[in-house]
Structures are given as C-alpha cells and as structure tokens.
C-alpha positions as CSV (number, residue, x, y, z in Angstrom):
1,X,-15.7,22.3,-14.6
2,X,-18.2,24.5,-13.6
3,X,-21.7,24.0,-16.0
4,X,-23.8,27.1,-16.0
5,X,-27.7,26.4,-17.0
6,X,-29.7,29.5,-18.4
7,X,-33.8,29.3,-17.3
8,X,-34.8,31.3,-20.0
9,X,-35.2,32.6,-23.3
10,X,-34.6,35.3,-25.0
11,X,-36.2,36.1,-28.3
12,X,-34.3,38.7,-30.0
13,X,-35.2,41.7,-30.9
14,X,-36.8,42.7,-35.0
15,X,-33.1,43.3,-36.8
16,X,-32.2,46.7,-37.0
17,X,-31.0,48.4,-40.3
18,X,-27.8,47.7,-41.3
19,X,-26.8,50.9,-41.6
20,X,-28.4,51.4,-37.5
21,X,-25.9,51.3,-34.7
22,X,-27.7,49.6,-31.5
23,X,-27.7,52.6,-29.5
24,X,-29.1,54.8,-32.3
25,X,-32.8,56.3,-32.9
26,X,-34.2,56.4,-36.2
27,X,-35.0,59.5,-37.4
28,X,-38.2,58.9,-38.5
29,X,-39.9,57.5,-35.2
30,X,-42.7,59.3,-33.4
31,X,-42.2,60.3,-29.8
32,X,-44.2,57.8,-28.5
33,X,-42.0,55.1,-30.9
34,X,-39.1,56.3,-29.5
35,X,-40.3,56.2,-25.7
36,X,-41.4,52.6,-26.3
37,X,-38.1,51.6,-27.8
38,X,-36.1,53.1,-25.0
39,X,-38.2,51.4,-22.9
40,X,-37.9,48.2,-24.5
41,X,-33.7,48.4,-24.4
42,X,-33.9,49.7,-20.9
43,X,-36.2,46.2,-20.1
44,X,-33.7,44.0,-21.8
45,X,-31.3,45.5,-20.0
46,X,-32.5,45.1,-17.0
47,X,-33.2,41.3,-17.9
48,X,-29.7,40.3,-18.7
49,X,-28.7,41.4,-15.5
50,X,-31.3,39.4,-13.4
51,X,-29.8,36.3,-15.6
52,X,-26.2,37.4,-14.8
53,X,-27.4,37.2,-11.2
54,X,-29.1,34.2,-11.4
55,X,-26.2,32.6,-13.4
56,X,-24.0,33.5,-10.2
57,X,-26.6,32.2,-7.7
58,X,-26.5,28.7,-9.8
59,X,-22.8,28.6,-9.7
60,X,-22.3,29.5,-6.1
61,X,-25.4,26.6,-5.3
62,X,-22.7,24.1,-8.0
63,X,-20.2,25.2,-5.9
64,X,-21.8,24.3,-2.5
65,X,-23.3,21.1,-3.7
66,X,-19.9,20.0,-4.6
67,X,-18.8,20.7,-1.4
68,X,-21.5,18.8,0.3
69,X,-21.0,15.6,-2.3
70,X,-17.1,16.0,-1.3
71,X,-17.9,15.8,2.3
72,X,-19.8,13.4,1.8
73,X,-17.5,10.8,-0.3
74,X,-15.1,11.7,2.9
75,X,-17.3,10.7,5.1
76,X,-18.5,7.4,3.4
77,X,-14.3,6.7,3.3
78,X,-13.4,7.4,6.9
79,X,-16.4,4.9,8.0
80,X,-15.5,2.0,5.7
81,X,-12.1,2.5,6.8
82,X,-13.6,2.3,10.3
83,X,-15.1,-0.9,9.5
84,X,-12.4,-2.5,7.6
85,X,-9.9,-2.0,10.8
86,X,-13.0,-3.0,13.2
87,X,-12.7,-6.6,10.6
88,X,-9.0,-7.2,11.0
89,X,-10.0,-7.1,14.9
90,X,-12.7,-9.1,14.8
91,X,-10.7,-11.6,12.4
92,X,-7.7,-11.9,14.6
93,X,-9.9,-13.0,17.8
94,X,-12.3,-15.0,16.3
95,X,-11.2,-15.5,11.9
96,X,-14.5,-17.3,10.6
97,X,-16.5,-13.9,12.4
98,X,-14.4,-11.5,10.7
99,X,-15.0,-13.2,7.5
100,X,-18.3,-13.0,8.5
101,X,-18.6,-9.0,9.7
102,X,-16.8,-7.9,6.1
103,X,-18.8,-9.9,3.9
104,X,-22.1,-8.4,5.3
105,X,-20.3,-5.0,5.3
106,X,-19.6,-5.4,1.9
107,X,-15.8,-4.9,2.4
108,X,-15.5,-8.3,1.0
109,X,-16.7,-10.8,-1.3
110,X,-17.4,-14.3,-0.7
111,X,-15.2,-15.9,-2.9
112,X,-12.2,-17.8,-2.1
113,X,-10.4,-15.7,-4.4
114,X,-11.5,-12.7,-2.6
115,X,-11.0,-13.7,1.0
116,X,-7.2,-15.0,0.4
117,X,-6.4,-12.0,-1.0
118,X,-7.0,-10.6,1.6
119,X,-5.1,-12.7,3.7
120,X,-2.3,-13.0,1.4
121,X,-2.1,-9.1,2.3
122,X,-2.2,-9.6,5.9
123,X,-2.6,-6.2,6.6
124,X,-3.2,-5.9,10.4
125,X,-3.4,-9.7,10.9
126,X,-2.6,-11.7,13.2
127,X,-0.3,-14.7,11.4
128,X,-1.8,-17.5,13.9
129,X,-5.5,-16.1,12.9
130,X,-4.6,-16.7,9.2
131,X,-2.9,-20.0,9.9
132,X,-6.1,-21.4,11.8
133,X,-8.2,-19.9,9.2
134,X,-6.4,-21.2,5.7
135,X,-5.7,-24.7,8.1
136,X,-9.6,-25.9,8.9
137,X,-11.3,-28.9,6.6
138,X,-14.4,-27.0,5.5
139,X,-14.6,-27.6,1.8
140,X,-15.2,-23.5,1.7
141,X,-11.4,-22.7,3.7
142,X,-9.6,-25.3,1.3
143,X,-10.6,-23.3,-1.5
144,X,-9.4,-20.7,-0.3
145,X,-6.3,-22.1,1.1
146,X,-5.3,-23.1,-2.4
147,X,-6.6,-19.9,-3.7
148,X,-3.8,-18.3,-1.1
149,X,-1.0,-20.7,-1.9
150,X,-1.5,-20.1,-5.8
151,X,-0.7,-15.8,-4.9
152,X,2.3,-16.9,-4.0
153,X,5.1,-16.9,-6.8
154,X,7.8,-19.9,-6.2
155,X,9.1,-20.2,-10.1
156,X,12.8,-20.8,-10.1
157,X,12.8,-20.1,-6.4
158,X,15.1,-23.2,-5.0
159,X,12.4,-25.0,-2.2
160,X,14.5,-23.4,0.9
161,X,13.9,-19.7,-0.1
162,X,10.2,-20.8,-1.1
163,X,9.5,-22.2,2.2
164,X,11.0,-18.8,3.4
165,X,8.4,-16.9,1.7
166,X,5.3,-20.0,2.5
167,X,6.3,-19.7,6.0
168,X,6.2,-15.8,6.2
169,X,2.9,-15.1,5.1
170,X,1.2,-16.7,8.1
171,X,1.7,-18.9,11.4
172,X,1.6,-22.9,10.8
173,X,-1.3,-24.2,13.1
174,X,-0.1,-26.9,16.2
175,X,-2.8,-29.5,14.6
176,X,-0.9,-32.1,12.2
177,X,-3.9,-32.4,10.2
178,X,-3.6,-28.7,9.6
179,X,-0.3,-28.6,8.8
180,X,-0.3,-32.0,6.2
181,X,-3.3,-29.8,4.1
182,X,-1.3,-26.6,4.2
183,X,1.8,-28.1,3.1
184,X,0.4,-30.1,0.6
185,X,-1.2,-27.4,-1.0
186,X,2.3,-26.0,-1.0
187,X,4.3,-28.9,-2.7
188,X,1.6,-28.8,-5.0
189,X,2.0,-25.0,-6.4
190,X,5.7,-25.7,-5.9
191,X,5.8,-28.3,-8.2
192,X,3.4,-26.4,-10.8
193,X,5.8,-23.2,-10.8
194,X,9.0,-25.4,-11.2
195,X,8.3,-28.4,-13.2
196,X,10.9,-31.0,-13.7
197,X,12.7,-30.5,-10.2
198,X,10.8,-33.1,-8.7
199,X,9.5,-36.2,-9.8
200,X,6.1,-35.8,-7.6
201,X,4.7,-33.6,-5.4
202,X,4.9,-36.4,-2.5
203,X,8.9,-36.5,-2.7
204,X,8.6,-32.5,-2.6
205,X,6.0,-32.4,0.3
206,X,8.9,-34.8,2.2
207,X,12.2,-32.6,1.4
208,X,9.5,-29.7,2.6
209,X,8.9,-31.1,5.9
210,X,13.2,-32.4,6.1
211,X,14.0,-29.0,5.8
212,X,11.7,-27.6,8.6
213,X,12.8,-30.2,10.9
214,X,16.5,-30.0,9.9
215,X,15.6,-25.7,10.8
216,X,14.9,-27.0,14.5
217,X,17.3,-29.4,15.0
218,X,20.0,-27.1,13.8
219,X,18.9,-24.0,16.0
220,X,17.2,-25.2,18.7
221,X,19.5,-24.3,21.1
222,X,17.7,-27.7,23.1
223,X,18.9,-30.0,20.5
224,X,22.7,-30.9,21.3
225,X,22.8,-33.7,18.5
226,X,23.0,-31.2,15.1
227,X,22.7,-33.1,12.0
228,X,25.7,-33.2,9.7
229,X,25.1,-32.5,5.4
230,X,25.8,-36.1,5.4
231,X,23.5,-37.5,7.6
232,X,20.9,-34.9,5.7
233,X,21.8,-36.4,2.3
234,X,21.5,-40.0,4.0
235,X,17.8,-39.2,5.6
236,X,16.4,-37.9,2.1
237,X,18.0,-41.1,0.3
238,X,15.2,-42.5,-1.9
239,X,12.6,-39.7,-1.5
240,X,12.0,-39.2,-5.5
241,X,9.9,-42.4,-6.3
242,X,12.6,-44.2,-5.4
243,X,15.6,-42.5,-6.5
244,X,17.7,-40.4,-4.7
245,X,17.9,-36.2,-5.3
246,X,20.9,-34.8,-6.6
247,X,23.5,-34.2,-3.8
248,X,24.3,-31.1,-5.0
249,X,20.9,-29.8,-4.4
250,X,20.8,-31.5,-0.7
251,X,23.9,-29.6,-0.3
252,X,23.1,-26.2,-1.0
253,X,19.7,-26.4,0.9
254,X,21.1,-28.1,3.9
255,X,24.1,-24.6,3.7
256,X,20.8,-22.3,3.3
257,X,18.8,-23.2,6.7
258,X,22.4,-23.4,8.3
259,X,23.3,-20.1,7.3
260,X,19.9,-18.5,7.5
261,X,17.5,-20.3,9.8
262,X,13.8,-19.7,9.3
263,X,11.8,-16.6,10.6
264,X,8.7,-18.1,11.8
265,X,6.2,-15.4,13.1
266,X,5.8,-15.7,16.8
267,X,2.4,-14.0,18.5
268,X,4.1,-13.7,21.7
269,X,2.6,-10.2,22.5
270,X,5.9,-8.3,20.9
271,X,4.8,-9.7,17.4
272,X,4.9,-6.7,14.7
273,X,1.1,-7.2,14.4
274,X,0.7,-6.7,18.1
275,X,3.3,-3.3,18.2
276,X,2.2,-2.2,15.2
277,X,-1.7,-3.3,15.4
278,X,-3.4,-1.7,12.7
279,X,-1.5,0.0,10.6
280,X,-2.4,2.4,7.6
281,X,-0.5,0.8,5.2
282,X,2.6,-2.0,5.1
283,X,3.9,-3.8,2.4
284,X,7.8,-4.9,1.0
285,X,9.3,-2.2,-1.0
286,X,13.2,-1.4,-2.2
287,X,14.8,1.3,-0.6
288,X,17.9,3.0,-2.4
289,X,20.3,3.2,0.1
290,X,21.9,6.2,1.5
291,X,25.7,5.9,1.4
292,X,25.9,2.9,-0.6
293,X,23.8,3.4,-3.5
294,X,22.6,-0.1,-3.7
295,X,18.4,-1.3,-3.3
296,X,17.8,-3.2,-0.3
297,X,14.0,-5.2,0.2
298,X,12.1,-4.0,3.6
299,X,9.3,-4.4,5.0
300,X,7.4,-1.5,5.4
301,X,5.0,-0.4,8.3
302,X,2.9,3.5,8.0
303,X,1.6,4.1,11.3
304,X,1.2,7.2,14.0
305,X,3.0,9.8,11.2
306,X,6.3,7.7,10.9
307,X,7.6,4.9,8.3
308,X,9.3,2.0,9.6
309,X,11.0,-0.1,7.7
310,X,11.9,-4.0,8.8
311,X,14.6,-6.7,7.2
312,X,11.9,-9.3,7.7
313,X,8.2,-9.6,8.5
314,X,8.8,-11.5,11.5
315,X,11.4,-9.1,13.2
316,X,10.5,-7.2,16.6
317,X,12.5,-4.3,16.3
318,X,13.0,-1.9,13.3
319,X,15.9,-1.6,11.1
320,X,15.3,2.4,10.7
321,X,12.7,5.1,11.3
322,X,11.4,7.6,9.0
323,X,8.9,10.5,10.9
324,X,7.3,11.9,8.3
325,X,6.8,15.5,10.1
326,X,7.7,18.1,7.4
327,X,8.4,15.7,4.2
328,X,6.9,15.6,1.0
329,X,6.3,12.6,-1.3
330,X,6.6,13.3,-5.1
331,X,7.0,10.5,-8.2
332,X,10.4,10.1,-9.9
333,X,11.7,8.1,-12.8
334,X,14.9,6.4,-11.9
335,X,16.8,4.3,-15.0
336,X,17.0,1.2,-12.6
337,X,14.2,0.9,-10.7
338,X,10.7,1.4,-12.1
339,X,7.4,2.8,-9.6
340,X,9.4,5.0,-7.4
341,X,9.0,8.2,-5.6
342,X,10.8,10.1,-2.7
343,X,10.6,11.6,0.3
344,X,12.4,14.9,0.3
345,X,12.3,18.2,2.7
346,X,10.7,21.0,0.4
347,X,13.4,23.7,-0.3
348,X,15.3,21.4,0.7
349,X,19.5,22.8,1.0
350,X,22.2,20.3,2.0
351,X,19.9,19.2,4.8
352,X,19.6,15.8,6.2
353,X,16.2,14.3,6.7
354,X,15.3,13.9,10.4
355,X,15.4,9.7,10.6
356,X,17.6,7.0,12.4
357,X,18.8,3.3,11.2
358,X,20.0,0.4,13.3
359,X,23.7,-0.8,12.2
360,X,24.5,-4.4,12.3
361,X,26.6,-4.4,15.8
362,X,23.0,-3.2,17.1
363,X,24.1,1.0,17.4
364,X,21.1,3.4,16.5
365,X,22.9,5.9,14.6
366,X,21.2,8.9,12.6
367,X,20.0,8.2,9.1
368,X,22.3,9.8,6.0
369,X,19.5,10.6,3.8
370,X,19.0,14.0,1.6
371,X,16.1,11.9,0.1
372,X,14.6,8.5,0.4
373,X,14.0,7.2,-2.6
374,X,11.4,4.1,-3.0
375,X,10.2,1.6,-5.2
376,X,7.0,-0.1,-5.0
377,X,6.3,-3.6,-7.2
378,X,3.6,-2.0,-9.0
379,X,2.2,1.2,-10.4
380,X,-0.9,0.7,-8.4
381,X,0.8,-0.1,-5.1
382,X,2.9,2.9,-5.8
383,X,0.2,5.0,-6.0
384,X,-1.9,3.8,-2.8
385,X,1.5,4.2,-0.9
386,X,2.1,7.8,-1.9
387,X,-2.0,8.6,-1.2
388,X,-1.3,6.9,2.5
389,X,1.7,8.8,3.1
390,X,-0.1,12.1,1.8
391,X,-2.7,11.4,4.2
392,X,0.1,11.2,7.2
393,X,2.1,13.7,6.3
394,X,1.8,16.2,9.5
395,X,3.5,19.7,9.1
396,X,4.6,21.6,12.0
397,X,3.5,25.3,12.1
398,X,6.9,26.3,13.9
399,X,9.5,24.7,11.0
400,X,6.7,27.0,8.5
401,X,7.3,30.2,10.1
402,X,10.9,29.2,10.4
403,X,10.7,28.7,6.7
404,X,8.7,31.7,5.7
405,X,11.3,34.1,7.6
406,X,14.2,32.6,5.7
407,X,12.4,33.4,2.7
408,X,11.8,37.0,3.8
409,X,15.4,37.6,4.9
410,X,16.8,36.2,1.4
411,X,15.0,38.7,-0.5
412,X,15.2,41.6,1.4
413,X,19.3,40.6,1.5
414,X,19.0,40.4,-2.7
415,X,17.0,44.1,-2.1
416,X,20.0,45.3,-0.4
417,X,22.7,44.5,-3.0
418,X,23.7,46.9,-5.4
C-alpha cells in the first residue's frame, strides 16, 4: 500500500450561494470583482496541480525507497547466508570454532538448547564433527548433549529402531569415555519416553551396547563366529536388576539387526556430507509414489538446481533425481497426508517430468511421475522447503519459446475453424 502525504493546506474558499454554480459570475460584481475572482480560481487551479505533481513525485520517491529497503533486506539475506555456510565449514574442521564464529555472528545463540538444534539439524555437517562435539566432558557440551538427545523422539519406538535413529544423527566418537556419556544420555531419554520397559536405565544402557556389538559381530564380514538368538538371549541373562528380559523382546531385536544391520555414517570422503557439502536445504520428507500410490520416507538433499532424494542418511548414492529445470512448486491438500505440495510442469499435458530413480537390482530407469507430490512434518518446514525450491527453480528460455509458440499455434488453429 502506497501512503500519499499532502504538504499543504488548503483553506477553502467563502461558500458560494446556493443557488451559484462554481463556474458562474454573479451578476452583480464590478469588473474589477470579477477579474480578481477569475484570478483567484485560475490560482487555485494552478495550485492543485502543483500538489497532483508533487503527490506523484512523493509516490515515485515511496516507490524507489521501497526498492532500495528490498534490496537491501536481500542483501542483508544473501550475506548471513554466506556466513551461516562459512559456520558449518568452520564447524566441521574445527567444532568448538564454529560454535564460536556463529555465536559472535549472531547466527546462533549460546544456549545448549540453541546449539543442538542446530546440530540435531545437521544441515551441512560433518557426523564425526557433531559426534566429537556432543562427546567432550566440558560441563557446557553435556548440556548440550542432553539438550540433543531430548530432540529426539523414542516413545513406543522398540530400542533397535531407536538406536537406528540415535546412531543416524551423528558419528560415535573412537574415545570410550565419549561413547559411555553419549549413550548414557541415550538410555536415559529412552527410558523417560517409554517407561515401564525397563527396570533402569543401566539394564537399558547394557541391551544398547548388546545390540551394537551383536550389529558387528553379525556383519562384519571379519567375524566368522556369528552369534546365534540363543547365545544373545543367554549373554543378556540377568541384565534387569537381576532378572532376565522377556525373550520375546530379545527375539525380535536380535531378527531386527539381523535383517537390517545398522547404517552408521562413515566420513570416508564419499560421505553424503562430503558429495553434497553444503546444501540449500535437506531434511526427511514422504514422497507419494509414482506407480504405486503408496508414501515412502526419504531423505532429501536441494543442491546445484536438482532434488535428490535418499533411503537413508548414511547412503552414498541416490535412490532418484529430480532437476528442477522448468517445474513449479504449488501447495495442495491431500485427505491422507497433511503439509504437502507438488512439483508439476506448468500446462502441463500427459507429460512426464524429466527425473530418474534407481530400482532395487541397481538399474537407473526414468522416473514415472506427472507430479511429485510431497509431504513435509510440519507447516513450517513445508513452507521453508517450497521458499528453497522457489529460490532453485531455473527456467530455460528455449522450453519458453517452445511454449509460447504452442500457444500461438493453438489459437490461431481455434481462429481457423468455422
């Protein structure tokens, strides 16, 4: 909205008989009454067009000040988004100095609340760097340790698939005194989001660190000797203050690491946060699928125009690729999902978006997508996704000729029919 500010004022002129139209003389008036009132209309006249003029002026300087405050803002954003990715660098080589560099930057608070945050995020960090970081003795990085471990969400998780998600977010540390702090912390929140599965946080901290070793002896392709379930059962006999744990439940974790072993992030130069150092955005979202109409959690990387999407944080290659070139992104409601939107090709007719997937025996194959549909875990992540992938949309000048001379051709063929 556009506010226009008047610098003067008029006073207005003696009221003219009702019965006098504004452009009228009286009759009675001298000559030299009549020169001075023409006079006197022609000045006013003159007047309200200086204000109109200087009411344009103003808005035109509105208009320009605007535009200056707008460049501005977009300046102010592109540098603190300079700084922020300048951070995550300086974190990953050294952690406690990019801690350090955002603070003073204000691009981060000093609060262990704030800094594991944004760590639980982990966008464009290195998972050994956060695993040093949230594994050092300073009374300052065990607040924020359990400040990370209480982000994550283990209620009626069983403790295989929590250690799946514990283990994702970052890199365990080679230091044993690391590692016994970390997990801790973990049996801890465990044992607060599911009470009643153990009877302490000690006989969960031991089934924790069962589990991870029963992961390597099973497929470690060095360890000949792999454990049976009932050598597993026998190992964990007595574990819960004295007592033993349900066999069931030994059962069906022991099944779970043998089906599914653990996807421990290796920094081995191919990590993801190595290939895809930096990226704008990246996140876990559901994906609709394209054939089979059923939601499938990825991992999702936005980076150099094109959306990747991943089946775990930890994998090297992508399961599909989406280049953004000539897509829009727009919201939709869908009765199943909630915080979705799509990609889609505008004026879009029976054509297939331009993407590839990776099927299970390993074959690249094109993607079978009119539309990708998407759903984010909250409104507000929903949002910044569809802002980043606004801001990486590229459009090719070529494909908007093409389209423009399709257009032209389709109406002058409706001219043409009688």
């Amino acid at each position: 909205m556009i506010t226009v500010v008047s610098f003067c004022y008029i006073s207005p002129l003696p009221p003219l008989p009702k019965t006098l139209c504004p452009h009228q003389v009286p009759a009675d008036l001298t000559p030299e009454e009549r020169s001075e009132l023409e006079e006197i209309r022609r000045r006013k006249g003159a007047l309200l067009l200086e204000i109109q003029r200087l009411r344009e002026e103003l808005r035109e300087a509105i208009i320009e000040v605007e535009g200056l405050e707008s460049s501005t803002e977009g300046s102010k954003t592109l540098q603190k988004s300079r700084h922020v990715a300048m951070g995550r660098k300086k974190f990953n080589m050294d952690p406690k100095k990019g801690i350090v560099f955002l603070v003073e930057n204000e691009l981060l608070r000093h609060t262990p609340e704030d800094i594991a945050q944004f760590l639980y995020k982990g966008e464009g960090l290195n998972k050994t760097a956060i695993g040093d970081y949230l594994g050092e003795r300073d009374e300052f990085n065990i607040r924020v340790l359990q400040a990370f471990v209480d982000l994550h969400e283990f209620t009626d998780l069983n403790l295989v698939q929590a250690l799946r998600q514990f283990l994702w977010s970052f890199r365990l540390p080679g230091e044993a005194q690391k590692i016994d702090r970390m997990m801790e912390a973990f049996a801890q929140r465990y044992c607060h989001c599911n009470s009643g599965v153990f009877q302490s946080t000690d006989t969960c901290y031991v089934l924790s660190f069962a589990i991870i070793m029963l992961n390597t002896s099973l497929h470690n392709p060095n360890v000949r000797d792999k454990p049976t379930v009932e050598r597993f059962i026998s190992m964990n006999r007595g574990i819960n203050e004295g007592g033993d744990l349900p066999e069931e439940l030994l059962r069906n974790l022991y099944d779970s690491i043998k089906n599914e072993p653990f996807k421990i992030p290796e920094d081995d130069g191919n990590d993801l946060t190595h290939t895809f150092f930096n990226p704008d955005r990246e996140g876990w979202l559901l994906k609709l699928g394209g054939r089979v109409k059923t939601w499938k959690r990825r991992w999702f990387i936005l980076t150099d125009n094109c959306l990747y999407y991943f089946e775990y944080t930890t994998d090297k290659e992508p399961r599909g690729i989406i280049p953004l070139e000539n897509l829009s992104i727009r919201e939709v409601e869908d009765p199943r999902k909630p915080n979705c939107f799509e990609l889609y090709i505008p004026n879009n007719r029976g054509q297939l978006i331009k993407a590839c997937k990776t099927e299970a025996d390993g074959r690249v194959v094109e993607g079978n997508h009119m539309v990708y549909r998407i759903s984010a875990p909250t409104p507000e992540e929903k949002d910044e996704w569809i802002h980043s992938i606004k801001s990486a949309v590229s459009v090719d000048p070529f494909y908007e000729m093409l389209a423009a001379r399709k257009k032209r051709i389709s109406l002058k063929k409706k001219e043409e029919q009688p």
